[in-house]
Structures are given as structure tokens and as C-alpha cells.
C-alpha positions as CSV (number, residue, x, y, z in Angstrom):
1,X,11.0,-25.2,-25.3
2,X,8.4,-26.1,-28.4
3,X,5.9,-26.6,-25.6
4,X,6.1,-23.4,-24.0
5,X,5.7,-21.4,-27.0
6,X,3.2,-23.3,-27.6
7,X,1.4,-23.0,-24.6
8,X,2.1,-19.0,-24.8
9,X,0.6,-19.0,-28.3
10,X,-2.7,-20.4,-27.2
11,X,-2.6,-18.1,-24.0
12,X,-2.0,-14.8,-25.7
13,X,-3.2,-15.4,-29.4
14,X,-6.3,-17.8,-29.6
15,X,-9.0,-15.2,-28.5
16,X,-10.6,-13.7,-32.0
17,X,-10.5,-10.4,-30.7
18,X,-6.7,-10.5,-29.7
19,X,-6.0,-11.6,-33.1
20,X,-8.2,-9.2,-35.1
21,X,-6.5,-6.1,-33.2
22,X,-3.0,-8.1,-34.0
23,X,-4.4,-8.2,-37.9
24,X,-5.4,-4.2,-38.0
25,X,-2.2,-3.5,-36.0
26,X,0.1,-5.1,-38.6
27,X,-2.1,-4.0,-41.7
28,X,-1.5,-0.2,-40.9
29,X,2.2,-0.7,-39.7
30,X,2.3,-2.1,-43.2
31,X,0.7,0.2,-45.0
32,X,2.4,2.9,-43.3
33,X,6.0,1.7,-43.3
34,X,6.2,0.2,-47.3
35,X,3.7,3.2,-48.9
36,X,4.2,6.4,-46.3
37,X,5.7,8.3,-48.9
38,X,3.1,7.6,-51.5
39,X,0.6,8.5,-48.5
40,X,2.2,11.5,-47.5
41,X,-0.3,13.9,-48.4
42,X,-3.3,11.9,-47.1
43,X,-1.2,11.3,-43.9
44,X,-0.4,14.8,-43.0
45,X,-3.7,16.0,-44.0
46,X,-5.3,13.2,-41.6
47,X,-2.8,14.8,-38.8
48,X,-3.9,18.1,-39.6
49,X,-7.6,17.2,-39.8
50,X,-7.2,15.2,-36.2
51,X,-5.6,19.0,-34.7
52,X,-8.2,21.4,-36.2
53,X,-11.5,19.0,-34.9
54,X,-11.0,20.5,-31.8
55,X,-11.6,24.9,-32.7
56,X,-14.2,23.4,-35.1
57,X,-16.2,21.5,-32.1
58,X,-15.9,24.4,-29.6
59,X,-17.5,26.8,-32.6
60,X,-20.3,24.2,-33.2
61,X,-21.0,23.1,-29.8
62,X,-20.3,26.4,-27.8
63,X,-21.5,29.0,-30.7
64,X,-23.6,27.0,-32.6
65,X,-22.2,27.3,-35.7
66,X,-23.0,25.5,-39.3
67,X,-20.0,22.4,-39.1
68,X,-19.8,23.4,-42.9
69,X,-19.4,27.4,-41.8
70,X,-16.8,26.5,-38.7
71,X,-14.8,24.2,-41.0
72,X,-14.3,26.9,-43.5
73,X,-13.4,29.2,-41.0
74,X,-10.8,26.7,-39.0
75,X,-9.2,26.1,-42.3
76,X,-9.4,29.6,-43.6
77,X,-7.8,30.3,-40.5
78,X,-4.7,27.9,-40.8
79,X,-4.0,28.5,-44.2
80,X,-3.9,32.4,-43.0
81,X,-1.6,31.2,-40.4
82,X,0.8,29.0,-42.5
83,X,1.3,31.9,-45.2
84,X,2.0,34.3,-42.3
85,X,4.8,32.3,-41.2
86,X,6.0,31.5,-45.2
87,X,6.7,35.1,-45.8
88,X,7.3,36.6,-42.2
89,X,9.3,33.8,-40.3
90,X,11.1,31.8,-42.4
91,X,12.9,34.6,-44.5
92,X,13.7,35.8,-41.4
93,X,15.2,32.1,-40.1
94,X,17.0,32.3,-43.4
95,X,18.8,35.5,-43.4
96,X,19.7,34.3,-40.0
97,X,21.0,31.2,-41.3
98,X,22.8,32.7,-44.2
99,X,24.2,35.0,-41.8
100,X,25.4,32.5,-39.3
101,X,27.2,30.7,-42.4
102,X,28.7,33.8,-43.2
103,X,30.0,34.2,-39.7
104,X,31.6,30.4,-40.0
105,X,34.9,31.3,-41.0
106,X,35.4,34.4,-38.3
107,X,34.9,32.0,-35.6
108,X,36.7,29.4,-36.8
109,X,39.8,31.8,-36.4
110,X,39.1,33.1,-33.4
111,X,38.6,29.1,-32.2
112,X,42.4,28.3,-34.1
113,X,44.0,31.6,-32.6
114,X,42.6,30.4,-28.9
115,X,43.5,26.5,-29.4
116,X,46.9,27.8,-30.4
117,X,47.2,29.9,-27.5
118,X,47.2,26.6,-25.4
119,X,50.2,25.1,-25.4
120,X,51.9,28.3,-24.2
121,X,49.6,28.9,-21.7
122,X,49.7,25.1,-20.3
123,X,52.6,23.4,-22.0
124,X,52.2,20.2,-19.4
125,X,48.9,19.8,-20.2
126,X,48.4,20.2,-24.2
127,X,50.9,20.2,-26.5
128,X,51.2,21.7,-30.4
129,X,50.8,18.1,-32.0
130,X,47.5,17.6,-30.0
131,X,46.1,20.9,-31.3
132,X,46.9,20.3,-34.5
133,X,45.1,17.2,-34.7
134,X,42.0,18.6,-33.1
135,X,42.1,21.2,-35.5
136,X,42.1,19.3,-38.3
137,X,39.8,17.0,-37.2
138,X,37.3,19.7,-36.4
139,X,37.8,21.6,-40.2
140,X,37.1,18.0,-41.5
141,X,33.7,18.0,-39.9
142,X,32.8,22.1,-40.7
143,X,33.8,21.3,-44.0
144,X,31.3,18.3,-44.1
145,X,28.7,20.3,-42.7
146,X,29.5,23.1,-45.3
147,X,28.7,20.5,-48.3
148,X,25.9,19.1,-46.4
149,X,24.3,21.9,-46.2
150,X,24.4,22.7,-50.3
151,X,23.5,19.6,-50.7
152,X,20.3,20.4,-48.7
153,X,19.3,23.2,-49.9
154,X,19.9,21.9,-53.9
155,X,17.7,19.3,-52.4
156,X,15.1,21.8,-51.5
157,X,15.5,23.9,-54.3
158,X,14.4,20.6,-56.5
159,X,11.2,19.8,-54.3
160,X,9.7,22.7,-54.0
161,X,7.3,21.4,-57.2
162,X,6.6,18.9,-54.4
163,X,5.9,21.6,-51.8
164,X,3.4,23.2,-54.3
165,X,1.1,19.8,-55.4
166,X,1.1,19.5,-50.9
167,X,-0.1,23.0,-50.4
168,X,-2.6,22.3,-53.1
169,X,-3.7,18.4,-51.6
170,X,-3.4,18.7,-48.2
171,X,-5.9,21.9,-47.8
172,X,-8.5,20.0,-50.0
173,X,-8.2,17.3,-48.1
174,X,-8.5,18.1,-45.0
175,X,-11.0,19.6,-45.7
176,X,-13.2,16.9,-47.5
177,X,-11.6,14.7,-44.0
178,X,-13.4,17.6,-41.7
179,X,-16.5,18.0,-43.9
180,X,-17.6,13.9,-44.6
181,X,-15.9,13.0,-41.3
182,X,-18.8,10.5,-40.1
183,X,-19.5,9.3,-43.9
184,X,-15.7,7.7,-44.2
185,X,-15.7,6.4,-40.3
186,X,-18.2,4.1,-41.0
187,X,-17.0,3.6,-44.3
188,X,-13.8,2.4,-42.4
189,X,-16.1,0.8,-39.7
190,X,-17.6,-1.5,-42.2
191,X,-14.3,-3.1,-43.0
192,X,-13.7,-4.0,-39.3
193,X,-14.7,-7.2,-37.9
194,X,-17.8,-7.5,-36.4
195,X,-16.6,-8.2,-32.6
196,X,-14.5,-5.5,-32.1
197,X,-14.5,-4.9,-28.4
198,X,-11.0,-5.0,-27.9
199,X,-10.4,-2.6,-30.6
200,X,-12.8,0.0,-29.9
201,X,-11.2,-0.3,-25.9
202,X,-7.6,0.1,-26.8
203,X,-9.2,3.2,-29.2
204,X,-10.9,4.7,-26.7
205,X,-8.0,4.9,-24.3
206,X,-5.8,6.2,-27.1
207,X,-7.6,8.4,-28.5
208,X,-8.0,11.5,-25.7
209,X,-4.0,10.7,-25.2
210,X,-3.4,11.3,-28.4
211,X,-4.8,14.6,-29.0
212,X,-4.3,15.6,-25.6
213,X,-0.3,15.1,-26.2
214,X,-0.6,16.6,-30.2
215,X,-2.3,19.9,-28.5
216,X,-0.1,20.3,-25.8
217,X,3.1,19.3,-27.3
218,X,2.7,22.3,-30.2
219,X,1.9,24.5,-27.5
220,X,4.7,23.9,-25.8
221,X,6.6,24.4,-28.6
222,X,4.8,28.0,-28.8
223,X,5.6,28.7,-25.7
224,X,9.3,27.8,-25.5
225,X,9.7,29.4,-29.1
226,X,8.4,33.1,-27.4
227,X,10.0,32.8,-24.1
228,X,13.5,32.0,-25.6
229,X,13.4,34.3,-28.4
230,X,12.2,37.1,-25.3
231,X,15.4,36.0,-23.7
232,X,17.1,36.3,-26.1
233,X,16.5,39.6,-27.2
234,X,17.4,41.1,-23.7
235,X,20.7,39.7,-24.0
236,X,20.9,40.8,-27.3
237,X,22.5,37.5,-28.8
238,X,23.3,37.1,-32.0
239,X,21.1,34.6,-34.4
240,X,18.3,35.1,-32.0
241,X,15.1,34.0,-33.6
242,X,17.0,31.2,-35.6
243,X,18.1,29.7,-31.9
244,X,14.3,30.4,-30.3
245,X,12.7,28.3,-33.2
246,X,15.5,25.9,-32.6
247,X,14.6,25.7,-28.8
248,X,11.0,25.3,-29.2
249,X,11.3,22.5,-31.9
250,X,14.3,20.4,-29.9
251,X,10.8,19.3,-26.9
252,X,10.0,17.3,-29.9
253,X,13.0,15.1,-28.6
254,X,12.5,14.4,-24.8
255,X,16.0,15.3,-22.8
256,X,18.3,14.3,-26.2
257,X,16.8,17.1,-27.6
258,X,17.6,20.2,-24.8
259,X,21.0,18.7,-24.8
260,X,21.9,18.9,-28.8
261,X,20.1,22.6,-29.0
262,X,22.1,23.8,-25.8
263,X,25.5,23.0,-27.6
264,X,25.0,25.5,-30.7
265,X,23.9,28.3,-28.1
266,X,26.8,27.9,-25.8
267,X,29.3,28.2,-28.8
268,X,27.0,31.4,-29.9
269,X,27.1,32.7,-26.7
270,X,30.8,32.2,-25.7
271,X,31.9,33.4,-29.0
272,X,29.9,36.7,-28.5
273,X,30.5,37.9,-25.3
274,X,33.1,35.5,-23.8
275,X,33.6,34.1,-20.8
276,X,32.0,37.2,-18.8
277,X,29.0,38.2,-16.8
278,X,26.7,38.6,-19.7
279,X,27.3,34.6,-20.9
280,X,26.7,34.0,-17.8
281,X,23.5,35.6,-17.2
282,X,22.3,34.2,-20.4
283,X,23.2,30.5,-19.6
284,X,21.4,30.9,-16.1
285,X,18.2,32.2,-17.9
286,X,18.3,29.9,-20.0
287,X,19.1,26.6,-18.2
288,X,16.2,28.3,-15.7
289,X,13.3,28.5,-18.6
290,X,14.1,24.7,-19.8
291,X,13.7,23.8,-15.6
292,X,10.7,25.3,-15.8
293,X,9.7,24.1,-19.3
294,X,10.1,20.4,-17.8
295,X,8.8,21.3,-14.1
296,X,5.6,22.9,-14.4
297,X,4.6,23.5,-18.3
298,X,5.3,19.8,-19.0
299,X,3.3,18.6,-16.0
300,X,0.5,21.1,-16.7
301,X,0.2,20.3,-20.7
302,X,0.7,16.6,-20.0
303,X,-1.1,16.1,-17.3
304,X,-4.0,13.6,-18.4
305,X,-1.3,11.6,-20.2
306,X,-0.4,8.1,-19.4
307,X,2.9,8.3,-17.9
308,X,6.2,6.6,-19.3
309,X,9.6,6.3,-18.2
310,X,12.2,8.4,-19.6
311,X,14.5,4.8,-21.1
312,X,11.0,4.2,-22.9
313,X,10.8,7.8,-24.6
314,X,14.4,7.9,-25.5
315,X,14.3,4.4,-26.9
316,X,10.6,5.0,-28.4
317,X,12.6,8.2,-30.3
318,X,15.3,6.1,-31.3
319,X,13.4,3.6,-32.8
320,X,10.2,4.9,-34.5
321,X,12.2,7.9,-35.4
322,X,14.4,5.8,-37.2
323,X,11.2,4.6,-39.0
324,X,9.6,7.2,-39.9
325,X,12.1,10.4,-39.5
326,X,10.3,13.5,-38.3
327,X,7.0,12.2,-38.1
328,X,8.0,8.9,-35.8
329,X,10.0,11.4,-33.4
330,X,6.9,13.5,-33.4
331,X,4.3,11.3,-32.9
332,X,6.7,8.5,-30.5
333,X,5.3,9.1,-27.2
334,X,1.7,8.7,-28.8
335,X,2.8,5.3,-30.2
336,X,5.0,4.3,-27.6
337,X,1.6,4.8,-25.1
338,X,-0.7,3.0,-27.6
339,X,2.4,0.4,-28.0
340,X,1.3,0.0,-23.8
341,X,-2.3,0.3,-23.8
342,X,-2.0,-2.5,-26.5
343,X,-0.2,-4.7,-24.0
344,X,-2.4,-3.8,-20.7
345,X,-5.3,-4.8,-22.9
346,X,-4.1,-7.6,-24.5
347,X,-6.6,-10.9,-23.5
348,X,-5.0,-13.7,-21.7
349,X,-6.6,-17.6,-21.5
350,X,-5.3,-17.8,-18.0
């Protein structure tokens, strides 16, 4: 047993360029998992920085413009966009919010008048003891989500000094990021070994992949955010844009996510207009857009990335969400891809 380790540790760790992409590998997972939070500012900004290179290389390549000039204008540009959606769209997904809380306890009647209804209807099948238990059961958990949910926002209340020093740091640096861009690559560079073949190959592969799948995957949120909120509006459902922006950000979660959004519109829907046409109708549409979310706007955003299987998203969700929270679900396809490019390109003394 000693001997085949052994023999798989010469195989697969011997070759100096295996083992200075292993040592770069586990110095950023390091720095990344023990100091993130510390980093936060610096790591969003790098995100951010990554996503606007793109608008500011079509305005100097394609129009010719200063960097310095198209920088100013990408960023002016995003900050315009972020303080549109401060005071226009998220008051807006509050009120909603505040109004769906305030519609808790209406439901919850009508839900304890129809469970009740039950044993008369099908006294074989459910009896008052089995309803009761449900019920209690189910106020247990509304009541947890209640508290939950003040806990939250006191939570948000306190770190919105937080929220002001990042909308002060992050600009500024992403900027400074956009501006002395070559300057700090070879800075970084410099600290690399020397024989980095096998490193820059594994970067190469990653890199288009992982602006390709950044790009399309906020597009895709853009797009399902419009076209549910548009169906939504014809049907004339309740909580509208506060279930749209909940569409469009549940692609960040491949398949779990359709499936957890889909359960708080069905209980919207069926507690607005019933079990009639109109749900229905809505339902169809619905389940119809997220087929054609996965059919054709998934293939068509996605289509120069490397392809995965669906047990290796779900469990790439699981686990670098579990990581790194929001940031790890967002970005786990990207890693989970350079996680296989890694392993393709990993040297072998075969």
C-alpha cells in the first residue's frame, strides 16, 4: 500500500511545474478561505474590474478611445447604474416585501380554514389530529421565519456603515485595478516561478471560460428578471417584481435553484386566484419561459464553455457554496471548470 502511494507521488508530484501550480493553487485557496473577509473589498472590486475590461476594450479598440477616458466612462457608467437600482428598484423590492409580510397572516387563515375543511371533505383519508399537527408544525416554521427575518434586517440596519466604507473602496479601486492593470500583472508576475508553463496553460484555458460564463450568466439573469416580471404583469400577480428579481437571481443555482423559487410562486399564485384557469395559465407560461431559459438561452450564453455534468454543478454548489456563501455559488461552475482543466493538465511521469 506504502509503495503505491509512493509510486503515485513520484508519478503525479515530482515534475517542478506540477508542483509550483500545486504551491500557487494552495497559496490563494489559503488566502482566500482564512482572510476573504478582510479581502472583501479588494476581492469584489477585482470581480468587478474583471466584468467592466470588456466595454472598456471595445471603446479603446473599436473607438479608439484614451484607456484613461474609457475607464472613466465604464465606471461613471456603473456607478450611474448601481444608484439607479439603490433608489428605483430596491425600495420597490421592499415595499413588496413589507407588503408580502403584511399579507402573512391573511393567508395563513385562509391555509387553516382550507386544512380544516379536510377531514369533512375526506374523513378516510385525513383526520383532525393529523391537521392539527401539520398546523402547528407549519406556524412553528412561519414563526421562525418571522424572527429570522428581524433578525436580518437589525443585521442590515447595523452594517450599512459597512455598506458606505464598500461604496467608497470598491469604486477607487477598481478603478486604480482598470487604470495600472499591466503595472500590478507583472508586479504579480515577478513573484511566480520562473518555469511556469503549466501555469500560464491551465490560465489560458480558464481564463476566456471565466469571463465568458461571468458575462453570460448576469445576462441571463437580465433576461429572466424582464421576461418573468413581463409575465407577470399580464397575469396581474401579486408581488410581482419582488418574484421576477427572485427568478432571475435563483440561475445562479443550476436546477436547485428553479425548483426553490417555483415553490414561493405557486403558493402566490394559488392563493390569488385559486385553483382556476388563470393559475393555470400562469404556471404554463411560466414552466414554458424556464424551458426555454435552459433550452436555448443557456446553450446560446454558454456555448464556448467547457461542459460539466449536472451531479458536478450541484455538488460544485454544494460545496464551494458552503465555502464561500454567495460568492462560491456564484462563481462554482468557473471553479468547478478550472478544478478540471487543473486535472486534464496535470503532468504525469508515465
Amino acid at each position: 500500500m506504502i509503495e503505491m502511494i509512493r509510486s503515485w507521488y513520484y508519478r503525479r508530484f515530482t515534475d517542478p511545474q506540477a508542483m509550483a501550480l500545486f504551491a500557487i493553487l494552495l497559496f490563494s485557496f489559503i488566502i482566500v478561505y482564512f482572510f476573504s473577509n478582510l479581502l472583501a473589498p479588494l476581492l469584489i472590486a477585482i470581480v468587478l474590474a474583471y466584468l467592466l475590461e470588456y466595454p472598456i476594450h471595445l471603446l479603446t479598440k473599436k473607438l479608439n478611445f484614451p484607456r484613461l477616458l474609457a475607464i472613466s466612462l465604464v465606471i461613471g457608467g456603473f456607478i450611474g447604474i448601481v444608484f439607479l437600482m439603490t433608489f428605483v428598484l430596491i425600495p420597490k423590492l421592499w415595499t413588496q416585501t413589507a407588503k408580502l409580510l403584511s399579507d402573512l397572516p391573511y393567508m395563513f387563515n385562509q391555509l387553516n380554514g382550507w386544512l380544516v375543511s379536510l377531514p369533512e371533505a375526506y374523513p378516510e383519508l385525513v383526520d383532525y389530529q393529523m391537521v392539527d399537527a401539520f398546523f402547528t408544525t407549519f406556524k412553528g416554521k412561519i414563526l421562525g421565519f418571522g424572527e429570522s427575518a428581524l433578525k436580518f434586517s437589525i443585521t442590515s440596519l447595523l452594517s450599512l456603515v459597512t455598506l458606505g466604507i464598500y461604496a467608497f473602496l470598491v469604486p477607487l479601486m477598481m478603478f486604480f485595478l482598470l487604470k495600472d492593470k499591466q503595472e500590478l500583472m507583472d508586479y504579480i508576475v515577478g513573484f511566480l516561478p520562473k518555469n511556469r508553463t503549466l501555469v500560464s496553460e491551465v490560465w489560458r484555458e480558464m481564463q476566456l471560460q471565466i469571463a465568458n460564463y461571468i458575462r453570460g450568466k448576469l445576462l441571463e439573469i437580465l433576461v429572466m428578471t424582464i421576461v418573468s416580471y413581463a409575465i407577470f404583469l399580464i397575469f396581474g400577480l401579486n408581488y410581482s417584481l419582488l418574484l421576477a428579481v427572485s427568478v432571475g437571481l435563483s440561475v445562479l443555482v443550476p436546477y436547485i435553484g428553479a425548483v426553490l423559487v417555483t415553490i414561493p410562486l405557486v403558493i402566490v399564485a394559488i392563493f390569488q386566484f385559486g385553483v382556476t384557469p388563470t393559475f393555470w395559465y400562469l404556471i404554463t407560461t411560466y414552466i414554458v419561459s424556464q424551458l426555454l431559459d435552459g433550452n436555448l438561452l443557456v446553450p446560446f450564453l454558454f456555448s464556448e464553455a467547457v461542459n460539466l455534468h449536472p451531479l458536478t454543478i450541484i455538488v460544485s454548489v454544494i460545496i464551494f457554496g458552503g465555502l464561500w456563501g454567495f460568492w462560491g455559488v456564484f462563481f462554482a461552475i468557473p471553479l468547478a471548470t478550472l478544478v478540471k482543466a487543473v486535472v486534464h493538465s496535470w503532468p504525469s511521469t508515465e
